[in-house]
FIDRENPA-754522 format. One record per residue: x, y, z of N, C-alpha, C in turn; residue in three letters. Coordinates in Angstrom, 1 decimal. Layout:
<kegu <X Y Z> <X Y Z> <X Y Z> "ALA">
...
END
This chain:
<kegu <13.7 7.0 -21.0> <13.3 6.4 -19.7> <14.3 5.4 -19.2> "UNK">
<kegu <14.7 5.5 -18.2> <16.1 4.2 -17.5> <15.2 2.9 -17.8> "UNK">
<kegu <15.9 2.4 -17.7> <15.5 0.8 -17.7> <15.3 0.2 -16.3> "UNK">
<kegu <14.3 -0.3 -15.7> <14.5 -0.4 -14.7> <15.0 -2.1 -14.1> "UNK">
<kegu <15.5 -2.0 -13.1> <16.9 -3.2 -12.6> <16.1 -3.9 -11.4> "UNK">
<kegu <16.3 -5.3 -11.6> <16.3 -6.0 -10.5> <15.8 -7.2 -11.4> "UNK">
<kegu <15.3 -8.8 -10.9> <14.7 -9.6 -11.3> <13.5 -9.7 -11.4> "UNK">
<kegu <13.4 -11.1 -12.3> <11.7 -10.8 -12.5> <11.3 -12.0 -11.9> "UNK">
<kegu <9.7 -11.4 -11.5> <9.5 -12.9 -10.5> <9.1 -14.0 -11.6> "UNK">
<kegu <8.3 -15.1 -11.3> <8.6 -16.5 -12.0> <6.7 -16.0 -12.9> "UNK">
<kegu <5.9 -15.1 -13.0> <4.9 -14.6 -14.1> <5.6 -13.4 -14.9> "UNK">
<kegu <6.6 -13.6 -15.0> <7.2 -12.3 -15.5> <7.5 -10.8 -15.6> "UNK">
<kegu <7.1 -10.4 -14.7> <6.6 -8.8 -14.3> <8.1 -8.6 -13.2> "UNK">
<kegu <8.9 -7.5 -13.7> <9.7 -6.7 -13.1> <9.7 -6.7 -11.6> "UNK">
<kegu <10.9 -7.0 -11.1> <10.1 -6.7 -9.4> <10.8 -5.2 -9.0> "UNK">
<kegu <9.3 -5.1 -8.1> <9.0 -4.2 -7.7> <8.3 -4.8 -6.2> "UNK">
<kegu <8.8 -4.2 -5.1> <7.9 -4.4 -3.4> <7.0 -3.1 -2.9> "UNK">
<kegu <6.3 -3.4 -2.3> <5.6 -2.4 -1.6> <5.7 -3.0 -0.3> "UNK">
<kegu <5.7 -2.0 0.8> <6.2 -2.7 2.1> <4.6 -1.7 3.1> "UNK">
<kegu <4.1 -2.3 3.6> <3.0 -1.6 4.3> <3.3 -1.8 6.1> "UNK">
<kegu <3.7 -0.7 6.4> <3.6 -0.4 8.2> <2.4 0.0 8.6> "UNK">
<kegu <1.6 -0.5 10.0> <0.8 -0.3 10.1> <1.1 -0.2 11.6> "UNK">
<kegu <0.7 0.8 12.3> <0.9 1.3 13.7> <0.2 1.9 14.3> "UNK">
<kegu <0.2 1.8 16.0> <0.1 3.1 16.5> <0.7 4.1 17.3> "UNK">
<kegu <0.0 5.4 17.6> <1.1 6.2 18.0> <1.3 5.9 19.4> "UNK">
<kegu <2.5 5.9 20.4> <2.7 6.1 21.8> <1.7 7.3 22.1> "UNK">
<kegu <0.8 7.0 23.2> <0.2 8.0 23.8> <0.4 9.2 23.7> "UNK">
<kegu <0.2 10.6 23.6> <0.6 12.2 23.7> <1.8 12.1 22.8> "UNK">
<kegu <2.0 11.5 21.6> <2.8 12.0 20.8> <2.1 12.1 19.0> "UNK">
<kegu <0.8 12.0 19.3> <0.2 12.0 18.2> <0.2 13.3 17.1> "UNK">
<kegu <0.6 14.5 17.6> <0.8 15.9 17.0> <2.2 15.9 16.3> "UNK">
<kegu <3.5 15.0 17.3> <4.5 15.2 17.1> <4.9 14.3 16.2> "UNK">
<kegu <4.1 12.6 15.9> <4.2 12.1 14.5> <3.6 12.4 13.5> "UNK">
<kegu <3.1 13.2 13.5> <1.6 13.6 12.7> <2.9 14.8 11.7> "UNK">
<kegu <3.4 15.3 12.4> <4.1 16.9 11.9> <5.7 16.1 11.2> "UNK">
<kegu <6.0 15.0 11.7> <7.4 14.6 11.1> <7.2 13.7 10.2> "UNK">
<kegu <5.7 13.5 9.9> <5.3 12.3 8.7> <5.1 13.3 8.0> "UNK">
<kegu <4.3 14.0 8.0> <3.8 15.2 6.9> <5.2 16.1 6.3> "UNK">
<kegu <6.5 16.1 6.8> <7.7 17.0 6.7> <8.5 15.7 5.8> "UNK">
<kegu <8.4 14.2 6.1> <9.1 13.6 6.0> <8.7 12.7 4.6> "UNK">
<kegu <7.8 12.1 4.6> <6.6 11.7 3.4> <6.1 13.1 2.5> "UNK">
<kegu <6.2 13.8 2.6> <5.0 14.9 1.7> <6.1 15.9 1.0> "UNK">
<kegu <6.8 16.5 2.6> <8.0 17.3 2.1> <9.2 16.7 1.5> "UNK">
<kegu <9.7 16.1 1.9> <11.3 15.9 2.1> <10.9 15.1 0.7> "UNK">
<kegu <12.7 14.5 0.4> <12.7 14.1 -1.1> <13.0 12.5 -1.4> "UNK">
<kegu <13.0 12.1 -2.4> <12.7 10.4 -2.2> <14.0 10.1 -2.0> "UNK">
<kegu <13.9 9.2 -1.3> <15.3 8.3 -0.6> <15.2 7.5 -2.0> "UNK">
<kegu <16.7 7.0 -2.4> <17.7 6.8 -3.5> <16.4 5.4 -2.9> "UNK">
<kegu <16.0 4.7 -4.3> <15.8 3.3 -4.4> <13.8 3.5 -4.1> "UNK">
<kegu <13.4 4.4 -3.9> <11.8 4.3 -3.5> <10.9 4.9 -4.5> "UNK">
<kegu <10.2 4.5 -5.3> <9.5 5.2 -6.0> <8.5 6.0 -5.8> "UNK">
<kegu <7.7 5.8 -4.4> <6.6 6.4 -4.2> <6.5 6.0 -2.5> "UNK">
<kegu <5.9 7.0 -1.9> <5.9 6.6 -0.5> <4.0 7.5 0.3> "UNK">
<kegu <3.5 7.3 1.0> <2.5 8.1 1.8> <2.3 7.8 3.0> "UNK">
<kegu <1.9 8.3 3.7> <1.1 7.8 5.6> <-0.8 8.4 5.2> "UNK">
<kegu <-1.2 7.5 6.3> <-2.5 7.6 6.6> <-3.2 7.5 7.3> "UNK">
<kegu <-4.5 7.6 8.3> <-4.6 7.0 9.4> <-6.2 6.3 9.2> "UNK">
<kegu <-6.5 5.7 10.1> <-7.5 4.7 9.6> <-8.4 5.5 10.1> "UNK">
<kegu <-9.8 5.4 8.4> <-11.2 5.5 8.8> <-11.8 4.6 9.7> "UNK">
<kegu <-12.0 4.8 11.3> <-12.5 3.6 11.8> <-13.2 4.6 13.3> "UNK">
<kegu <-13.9 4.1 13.8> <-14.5 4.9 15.1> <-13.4 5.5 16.0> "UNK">
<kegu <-12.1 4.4 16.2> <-11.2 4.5 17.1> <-10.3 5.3 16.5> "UNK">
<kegu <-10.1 5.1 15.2> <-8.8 6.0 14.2> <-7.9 6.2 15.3> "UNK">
<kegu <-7.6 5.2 15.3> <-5.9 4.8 16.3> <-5.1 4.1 15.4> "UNK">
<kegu <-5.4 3.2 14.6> <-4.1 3.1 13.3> <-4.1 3.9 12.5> "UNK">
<kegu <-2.4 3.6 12.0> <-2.0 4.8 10.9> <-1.7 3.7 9.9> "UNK">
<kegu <-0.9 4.1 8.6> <-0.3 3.1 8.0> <0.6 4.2 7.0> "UNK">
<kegu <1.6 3.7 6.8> <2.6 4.1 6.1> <3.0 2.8 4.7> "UNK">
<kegu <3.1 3.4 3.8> <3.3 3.0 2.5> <4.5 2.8 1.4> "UNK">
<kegu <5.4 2.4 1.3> <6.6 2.4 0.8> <6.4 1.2 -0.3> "UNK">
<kegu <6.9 2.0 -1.8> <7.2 1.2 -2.9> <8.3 1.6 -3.2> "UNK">
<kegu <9.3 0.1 -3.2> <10.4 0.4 -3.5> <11.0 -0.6 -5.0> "UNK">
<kegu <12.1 0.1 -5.7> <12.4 -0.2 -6.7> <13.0 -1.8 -7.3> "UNK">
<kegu <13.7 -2.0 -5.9> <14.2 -3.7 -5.7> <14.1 -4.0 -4.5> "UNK">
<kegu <14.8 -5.1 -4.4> <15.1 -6.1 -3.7> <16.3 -5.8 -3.0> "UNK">
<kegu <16.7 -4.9 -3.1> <18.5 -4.6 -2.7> <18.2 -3.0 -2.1> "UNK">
<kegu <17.4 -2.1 -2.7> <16.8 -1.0 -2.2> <16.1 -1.3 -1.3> "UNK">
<kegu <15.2 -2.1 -0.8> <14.3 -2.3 0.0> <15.4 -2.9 1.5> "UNK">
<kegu <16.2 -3.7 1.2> <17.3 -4.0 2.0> <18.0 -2.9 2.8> "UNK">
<kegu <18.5 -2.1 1.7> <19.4 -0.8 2.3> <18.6 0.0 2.6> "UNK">
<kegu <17.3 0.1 2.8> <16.3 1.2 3.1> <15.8 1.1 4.4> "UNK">
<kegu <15.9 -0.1 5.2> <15.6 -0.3 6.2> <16.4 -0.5 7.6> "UNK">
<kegu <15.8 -0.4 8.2> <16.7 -0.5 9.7> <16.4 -1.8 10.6> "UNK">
<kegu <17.4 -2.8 11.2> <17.4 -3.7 11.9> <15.9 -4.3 12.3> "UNK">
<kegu <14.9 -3.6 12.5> <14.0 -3.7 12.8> <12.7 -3.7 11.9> "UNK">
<kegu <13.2 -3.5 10.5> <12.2 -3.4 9.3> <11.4 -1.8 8.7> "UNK">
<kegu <11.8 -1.1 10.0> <11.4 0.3 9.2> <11.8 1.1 8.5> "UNK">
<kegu <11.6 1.8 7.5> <12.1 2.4 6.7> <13.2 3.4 7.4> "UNK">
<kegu <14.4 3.5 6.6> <15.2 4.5 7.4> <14.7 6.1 7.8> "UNK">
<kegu <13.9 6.3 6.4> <13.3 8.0 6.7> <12.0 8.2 7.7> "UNK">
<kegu <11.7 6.8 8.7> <11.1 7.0 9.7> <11.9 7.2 11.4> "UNK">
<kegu <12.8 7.1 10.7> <14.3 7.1 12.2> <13.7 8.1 13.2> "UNK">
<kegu <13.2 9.5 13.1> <13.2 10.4 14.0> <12.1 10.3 14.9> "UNK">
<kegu <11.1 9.3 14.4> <10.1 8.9 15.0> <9.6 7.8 15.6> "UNK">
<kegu <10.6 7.0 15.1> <10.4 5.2 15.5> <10.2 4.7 16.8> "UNK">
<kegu <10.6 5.4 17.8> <10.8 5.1 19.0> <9.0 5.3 19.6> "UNK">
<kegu <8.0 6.3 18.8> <6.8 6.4 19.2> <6.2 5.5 18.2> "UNK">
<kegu <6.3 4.8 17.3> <5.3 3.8 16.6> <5.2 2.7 17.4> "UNK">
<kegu <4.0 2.5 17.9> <3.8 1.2 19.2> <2.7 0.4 18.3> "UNK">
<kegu <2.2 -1.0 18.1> <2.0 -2.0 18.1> <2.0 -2.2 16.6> "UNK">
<kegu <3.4 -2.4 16.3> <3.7 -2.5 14.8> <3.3 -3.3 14.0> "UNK">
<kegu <2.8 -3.6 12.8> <2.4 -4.7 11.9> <3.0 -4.7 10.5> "UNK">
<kegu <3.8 -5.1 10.4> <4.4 -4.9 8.9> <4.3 -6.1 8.0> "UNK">
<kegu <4.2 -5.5 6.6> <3.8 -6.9 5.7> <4.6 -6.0 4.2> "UNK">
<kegu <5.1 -7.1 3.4> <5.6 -6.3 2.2> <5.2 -7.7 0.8> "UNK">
<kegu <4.5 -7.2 -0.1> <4.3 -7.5 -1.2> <5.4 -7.6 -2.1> "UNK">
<kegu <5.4 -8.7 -3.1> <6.0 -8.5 -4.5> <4.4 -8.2 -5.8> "UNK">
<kegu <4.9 -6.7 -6.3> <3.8 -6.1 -7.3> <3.9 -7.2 -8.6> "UNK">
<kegu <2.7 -7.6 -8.9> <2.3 -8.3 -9.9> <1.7 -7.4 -11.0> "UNK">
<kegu <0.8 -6.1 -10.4> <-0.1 -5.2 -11.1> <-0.1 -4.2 -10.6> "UNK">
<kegu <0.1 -3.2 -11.5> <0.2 -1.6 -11.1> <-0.6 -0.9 -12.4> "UNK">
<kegu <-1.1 0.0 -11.9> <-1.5 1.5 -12.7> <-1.2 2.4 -12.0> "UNK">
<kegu <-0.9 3.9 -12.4> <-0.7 5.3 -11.8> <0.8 4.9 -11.3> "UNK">
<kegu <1.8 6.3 -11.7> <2.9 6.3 -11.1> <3.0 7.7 -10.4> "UNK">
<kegu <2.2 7.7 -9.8> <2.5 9.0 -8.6> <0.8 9.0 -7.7> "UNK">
<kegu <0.8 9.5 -6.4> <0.1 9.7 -5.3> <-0.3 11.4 -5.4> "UNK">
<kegu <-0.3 12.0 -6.3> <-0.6 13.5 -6.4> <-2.1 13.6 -6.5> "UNK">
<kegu <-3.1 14.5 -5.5> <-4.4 14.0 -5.8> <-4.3 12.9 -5.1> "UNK">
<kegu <-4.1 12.4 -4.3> <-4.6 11.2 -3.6> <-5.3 11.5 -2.2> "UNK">
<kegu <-6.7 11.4 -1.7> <-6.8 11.2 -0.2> <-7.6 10.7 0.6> "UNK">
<kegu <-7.6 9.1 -0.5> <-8.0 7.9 0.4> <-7.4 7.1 -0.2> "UNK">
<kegu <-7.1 6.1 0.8> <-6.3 4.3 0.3> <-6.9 3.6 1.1> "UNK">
<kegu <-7.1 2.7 0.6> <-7.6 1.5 0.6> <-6.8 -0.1 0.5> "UNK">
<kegu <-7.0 -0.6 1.5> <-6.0 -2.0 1.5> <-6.8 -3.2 1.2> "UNK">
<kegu <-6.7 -3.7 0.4> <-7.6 -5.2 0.3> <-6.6 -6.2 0.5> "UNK">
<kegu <-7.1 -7.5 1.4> <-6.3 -8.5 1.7> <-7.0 -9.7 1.7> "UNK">
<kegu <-6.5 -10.3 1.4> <-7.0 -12.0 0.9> <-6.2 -12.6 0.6> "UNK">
<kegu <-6.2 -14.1 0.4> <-5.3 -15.2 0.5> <-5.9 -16.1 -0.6> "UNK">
<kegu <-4.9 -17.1 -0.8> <-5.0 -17.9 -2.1> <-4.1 -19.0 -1.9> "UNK">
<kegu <-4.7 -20.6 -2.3> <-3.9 -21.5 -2.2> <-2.5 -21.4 -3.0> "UNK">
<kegu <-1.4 -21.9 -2.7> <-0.1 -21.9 -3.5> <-0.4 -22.5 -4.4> "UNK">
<kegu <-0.9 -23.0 -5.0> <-0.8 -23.9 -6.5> <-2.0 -22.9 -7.2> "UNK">
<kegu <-2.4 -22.0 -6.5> <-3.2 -21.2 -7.4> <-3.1 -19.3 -7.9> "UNK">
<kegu <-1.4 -19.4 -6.9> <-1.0 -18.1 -7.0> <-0.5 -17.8 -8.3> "UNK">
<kegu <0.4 -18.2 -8.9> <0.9 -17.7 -10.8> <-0.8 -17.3 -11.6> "UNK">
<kegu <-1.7 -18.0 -11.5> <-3.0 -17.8 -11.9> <-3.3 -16.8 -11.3> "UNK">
<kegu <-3.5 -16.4 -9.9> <-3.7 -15.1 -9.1> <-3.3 -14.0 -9.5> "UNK">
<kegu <-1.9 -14.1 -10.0> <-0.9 -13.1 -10.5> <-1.1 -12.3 -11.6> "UNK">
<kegu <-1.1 -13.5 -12.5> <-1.8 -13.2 -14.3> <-2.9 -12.5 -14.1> "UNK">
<kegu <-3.8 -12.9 -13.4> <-5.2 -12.6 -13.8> <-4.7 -11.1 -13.1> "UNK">
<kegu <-4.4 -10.9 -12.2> <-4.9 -9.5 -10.9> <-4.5 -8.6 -12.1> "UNK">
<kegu <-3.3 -8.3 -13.3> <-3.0 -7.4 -14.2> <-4.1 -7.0 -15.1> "UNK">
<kegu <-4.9 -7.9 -15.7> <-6.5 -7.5 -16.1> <-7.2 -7.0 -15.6> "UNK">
<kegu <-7.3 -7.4 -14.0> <-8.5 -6.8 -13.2> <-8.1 -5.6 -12.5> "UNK">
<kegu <-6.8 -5.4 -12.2> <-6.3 -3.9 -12.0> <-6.3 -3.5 -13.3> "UNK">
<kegu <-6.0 -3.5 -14.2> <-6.2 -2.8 -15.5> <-7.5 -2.3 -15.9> "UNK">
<kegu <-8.9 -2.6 -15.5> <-9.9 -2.2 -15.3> <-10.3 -1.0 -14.3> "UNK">
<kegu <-9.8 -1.2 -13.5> <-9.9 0.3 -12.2> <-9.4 1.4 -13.3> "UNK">
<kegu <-8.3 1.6 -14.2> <-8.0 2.6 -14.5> <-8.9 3.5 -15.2> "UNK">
<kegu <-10.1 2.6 -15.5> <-11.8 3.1 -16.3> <-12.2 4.2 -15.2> "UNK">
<kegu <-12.0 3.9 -13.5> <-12.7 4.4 -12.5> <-12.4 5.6 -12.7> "UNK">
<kegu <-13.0 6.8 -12.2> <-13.0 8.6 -12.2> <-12.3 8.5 -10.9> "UNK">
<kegu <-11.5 9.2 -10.9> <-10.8 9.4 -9.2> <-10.2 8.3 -8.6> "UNK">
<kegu <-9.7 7.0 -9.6> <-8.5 6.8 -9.2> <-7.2 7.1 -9.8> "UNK">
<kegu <-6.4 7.3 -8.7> <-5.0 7.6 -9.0> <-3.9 6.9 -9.2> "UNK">
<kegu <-3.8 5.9 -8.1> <-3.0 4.5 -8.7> <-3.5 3.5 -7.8> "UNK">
<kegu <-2.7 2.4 -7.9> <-3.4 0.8 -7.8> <-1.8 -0.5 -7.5> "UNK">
<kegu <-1.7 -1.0 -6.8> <-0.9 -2.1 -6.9> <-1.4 -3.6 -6.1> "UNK">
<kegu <-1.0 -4.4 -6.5> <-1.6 -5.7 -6.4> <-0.2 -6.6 -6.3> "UNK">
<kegu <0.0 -8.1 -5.4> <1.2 -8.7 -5.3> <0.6 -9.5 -4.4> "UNK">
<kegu <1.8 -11.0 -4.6> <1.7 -11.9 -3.2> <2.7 -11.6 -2.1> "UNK">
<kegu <2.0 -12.1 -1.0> <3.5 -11.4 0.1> <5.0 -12.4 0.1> "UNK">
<kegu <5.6 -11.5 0.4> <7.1 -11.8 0.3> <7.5 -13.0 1.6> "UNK">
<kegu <6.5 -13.4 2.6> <6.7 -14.5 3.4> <6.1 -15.7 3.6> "UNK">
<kegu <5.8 -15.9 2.4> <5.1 -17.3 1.8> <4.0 -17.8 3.0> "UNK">
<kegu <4.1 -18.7 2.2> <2.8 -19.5 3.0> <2.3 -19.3 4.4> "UNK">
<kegu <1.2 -19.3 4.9> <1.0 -18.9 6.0> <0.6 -19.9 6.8> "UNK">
<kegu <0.5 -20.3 8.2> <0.2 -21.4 9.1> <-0.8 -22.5 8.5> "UNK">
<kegu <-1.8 -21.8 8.1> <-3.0 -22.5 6.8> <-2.5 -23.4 6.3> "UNK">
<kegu <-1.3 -22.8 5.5> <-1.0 -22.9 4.0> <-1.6 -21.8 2.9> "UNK">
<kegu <-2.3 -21.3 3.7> <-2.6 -19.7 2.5> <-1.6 -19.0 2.1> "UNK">
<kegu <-1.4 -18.3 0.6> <-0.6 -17.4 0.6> <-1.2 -15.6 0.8> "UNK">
<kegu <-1.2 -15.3 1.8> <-1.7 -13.8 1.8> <-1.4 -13.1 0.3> "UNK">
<kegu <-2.5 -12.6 -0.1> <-2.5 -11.8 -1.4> <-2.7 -10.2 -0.9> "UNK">
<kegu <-2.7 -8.8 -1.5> <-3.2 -7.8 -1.4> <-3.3 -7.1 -2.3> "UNK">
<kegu <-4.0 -5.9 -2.4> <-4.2 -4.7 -3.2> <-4.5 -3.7 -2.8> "UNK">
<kegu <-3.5 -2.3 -3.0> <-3.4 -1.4 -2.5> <-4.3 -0.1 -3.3> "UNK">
<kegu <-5.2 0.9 -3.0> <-5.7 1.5 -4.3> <-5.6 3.3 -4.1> "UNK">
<kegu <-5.2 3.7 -4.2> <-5.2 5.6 -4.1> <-6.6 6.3 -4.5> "UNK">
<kegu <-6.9 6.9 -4.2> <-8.2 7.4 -4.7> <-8.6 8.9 -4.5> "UNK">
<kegu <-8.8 10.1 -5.1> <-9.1 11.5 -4.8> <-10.0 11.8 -4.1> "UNK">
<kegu <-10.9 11.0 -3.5> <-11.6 11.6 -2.3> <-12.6 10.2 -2.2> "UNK">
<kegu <-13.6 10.9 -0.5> <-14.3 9.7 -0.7> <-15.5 9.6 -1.5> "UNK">
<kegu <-16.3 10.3 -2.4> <-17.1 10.6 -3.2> <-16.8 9.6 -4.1> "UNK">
<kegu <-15.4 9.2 -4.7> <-15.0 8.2 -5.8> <-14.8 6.7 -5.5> "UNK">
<kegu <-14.9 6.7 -4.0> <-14.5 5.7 -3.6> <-16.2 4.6 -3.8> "UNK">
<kegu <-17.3 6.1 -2.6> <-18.6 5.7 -2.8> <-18.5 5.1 -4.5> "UNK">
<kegu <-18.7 5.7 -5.7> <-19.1 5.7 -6.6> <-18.4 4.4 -7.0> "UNK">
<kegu <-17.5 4.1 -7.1> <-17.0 3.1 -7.7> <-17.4 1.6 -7.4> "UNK">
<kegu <-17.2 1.7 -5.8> <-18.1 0.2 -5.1> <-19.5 0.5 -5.2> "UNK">
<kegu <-20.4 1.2 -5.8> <-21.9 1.3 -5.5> <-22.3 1.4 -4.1> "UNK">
<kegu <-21.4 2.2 -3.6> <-21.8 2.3 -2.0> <-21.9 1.2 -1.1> "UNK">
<kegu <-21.3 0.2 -1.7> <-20.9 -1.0 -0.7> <-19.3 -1.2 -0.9> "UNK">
<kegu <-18.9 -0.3 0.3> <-17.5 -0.2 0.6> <-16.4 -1.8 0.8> "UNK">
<kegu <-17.4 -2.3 1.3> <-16.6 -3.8 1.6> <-16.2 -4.5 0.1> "UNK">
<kegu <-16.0 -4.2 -0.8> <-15.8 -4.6 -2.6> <-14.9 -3.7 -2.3> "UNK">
<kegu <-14.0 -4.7 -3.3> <-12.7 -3.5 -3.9> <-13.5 -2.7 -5.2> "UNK">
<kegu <-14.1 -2.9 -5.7> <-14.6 -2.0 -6.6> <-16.7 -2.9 -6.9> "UNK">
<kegu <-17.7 -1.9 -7.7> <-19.0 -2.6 -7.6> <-18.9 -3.8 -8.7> "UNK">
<kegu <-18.1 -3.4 -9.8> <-17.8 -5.0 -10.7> <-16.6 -5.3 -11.4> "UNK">
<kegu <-15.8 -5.5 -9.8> <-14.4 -6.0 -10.6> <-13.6 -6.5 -9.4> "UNK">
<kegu <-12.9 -7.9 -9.7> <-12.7 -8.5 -8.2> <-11.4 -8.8 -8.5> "UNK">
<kegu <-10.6 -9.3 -7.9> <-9.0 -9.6 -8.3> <-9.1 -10.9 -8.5> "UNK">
<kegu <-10.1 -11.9 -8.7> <-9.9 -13.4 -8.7> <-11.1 -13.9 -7.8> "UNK">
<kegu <-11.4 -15.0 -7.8> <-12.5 -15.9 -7.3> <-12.0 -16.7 -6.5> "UNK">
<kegu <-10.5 -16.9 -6.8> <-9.8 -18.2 -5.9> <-9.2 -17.4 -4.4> "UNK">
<kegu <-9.6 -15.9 -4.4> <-9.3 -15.0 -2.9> <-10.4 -16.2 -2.1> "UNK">
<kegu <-9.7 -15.8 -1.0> <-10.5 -16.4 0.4> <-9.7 -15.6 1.5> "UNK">
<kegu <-10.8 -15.8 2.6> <-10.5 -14.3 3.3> <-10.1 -13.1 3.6> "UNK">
<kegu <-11.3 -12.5 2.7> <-10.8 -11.0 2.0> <-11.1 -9.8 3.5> "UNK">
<kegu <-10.4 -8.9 3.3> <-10.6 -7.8 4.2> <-10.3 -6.7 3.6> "UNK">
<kegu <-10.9 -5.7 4.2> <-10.3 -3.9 3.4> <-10.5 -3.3 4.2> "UNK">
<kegu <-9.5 -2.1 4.1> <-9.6 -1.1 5.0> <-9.5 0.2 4.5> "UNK">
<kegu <-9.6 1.4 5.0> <-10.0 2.7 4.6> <-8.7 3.4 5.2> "UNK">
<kegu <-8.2 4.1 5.0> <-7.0 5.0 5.1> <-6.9 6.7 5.0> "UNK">
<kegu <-7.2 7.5 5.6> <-7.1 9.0 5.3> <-5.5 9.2 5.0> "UNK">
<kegu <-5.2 9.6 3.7> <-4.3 10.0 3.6> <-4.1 11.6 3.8> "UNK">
<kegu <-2.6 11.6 4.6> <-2.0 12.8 5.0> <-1.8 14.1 3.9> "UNK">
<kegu <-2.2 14.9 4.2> <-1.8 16.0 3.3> <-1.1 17.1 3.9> "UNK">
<kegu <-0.6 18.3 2.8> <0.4 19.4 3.3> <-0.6 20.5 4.2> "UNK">
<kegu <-0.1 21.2 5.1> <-0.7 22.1 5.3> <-0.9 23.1 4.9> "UNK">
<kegu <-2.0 23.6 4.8> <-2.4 25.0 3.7> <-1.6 26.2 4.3> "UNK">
<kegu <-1.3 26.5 3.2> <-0.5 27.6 3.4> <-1.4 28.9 4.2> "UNK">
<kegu <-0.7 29.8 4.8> <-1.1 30.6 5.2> <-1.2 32.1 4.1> "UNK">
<kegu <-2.6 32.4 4.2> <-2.7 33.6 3.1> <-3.4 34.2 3.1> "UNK">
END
């Protein structure tokens, strides 16, 4: 197995980024990003430096956000992988239709599952935490992701503080990202109360203003037969 390169943050854990886009499409081009995400994310092959990548569009009445996913291997990969504007380069053919963009990228503290195969729901949990209580945040979130891996139908899991510190508060935004094989596992896990990242397992007590979101992830199209 390579050894994998870059620095370690200050709890000791390898770095690793996840960078989350969250968009919508320009009006009447919804078929035409729909078809170059699924060719480009699903088909095409990993760009040098990315471990894992997906798109998805939000469970919500309006299902007018999408979100796109990118885990990348460093700090120097995540650099050369993007374009002037923060998007990933392998979204270039499409960029010009992503309209009201939101982007946020984590340093991974906690991971389980190394592949998205079998995946088709994600789930974003976000919450914040004072700075003198983040290293504590960090440590702990590897225990409490280490327990999801008990759950039936999940696939993988990452957890991190964001990469642009403190926020107007003084909160540091925290998140947790989770894969899951359908929504049947997702029910089952929270006890049918979707607003929990899971029914008894939390990333910390020191989170404050938590949110989560629901994500349909993109799949291939069925072959014709």
């Amino acid at each position: 197995m390579a050894r994998r390169v870059g620095r370690k943050l200050p709890w000791g854990q390898p770095l690793v980024i996840v960078q989350l886009l969250e968009f919508q499409v320009v009006p009447g081009h919804e078929a035409e990003v729909t078809s170059s995400l699924r060719q480009t994310v699903l088909e095409g092959p990993l760009p040098a430096g990315i471990l894992m990548r997906c798109a998805g569009k939000r469970l919500s009445q309006q299902q007018a956000e999408h979100i796109v996913a990118t885990c990348w291997r460093t700090d120097a990969a995540m650099t050369a992988g993007l374009d002037e504007h923060g998007l990933p380069h392998y979204l270039a053919p499409v960029a010009e239709l992503l309209g009201g963009r939101r982007l946020a990228a984590f340093d991974v503290s906690a991971s389980i599952g190394h592949s998205l195969a079998g995946a088709r729901i994600m789930r974003v949990h976000r919450g914040s935490v004072a700075p003198e209580s983040l290293e504590i945040w960090a440590r702990s979130s590897a225990a409490q992701v280490e327990k999801l891996s008990a759950r039936d139908g999940l696939i993988c899991a990452r957890a991190g503080a964001t990469r642009a510190g403190a926020s107007a508060d003084g909160e540091v935004p925290v998140f947790a990202i989770s894969a899951w094989r359908d929504w049947e596992a997702v029910l089952a896990a929270t006890g049918g109360h979707i607003d929990r990242l899971v029914e008894d397992t939390d990333l910390g007590e020191l989170e404050r203003a938590v949110a989560l979101d629901h994500y349909q992830l993109l799949e291939a199209e069925a072959e014709a037969g």
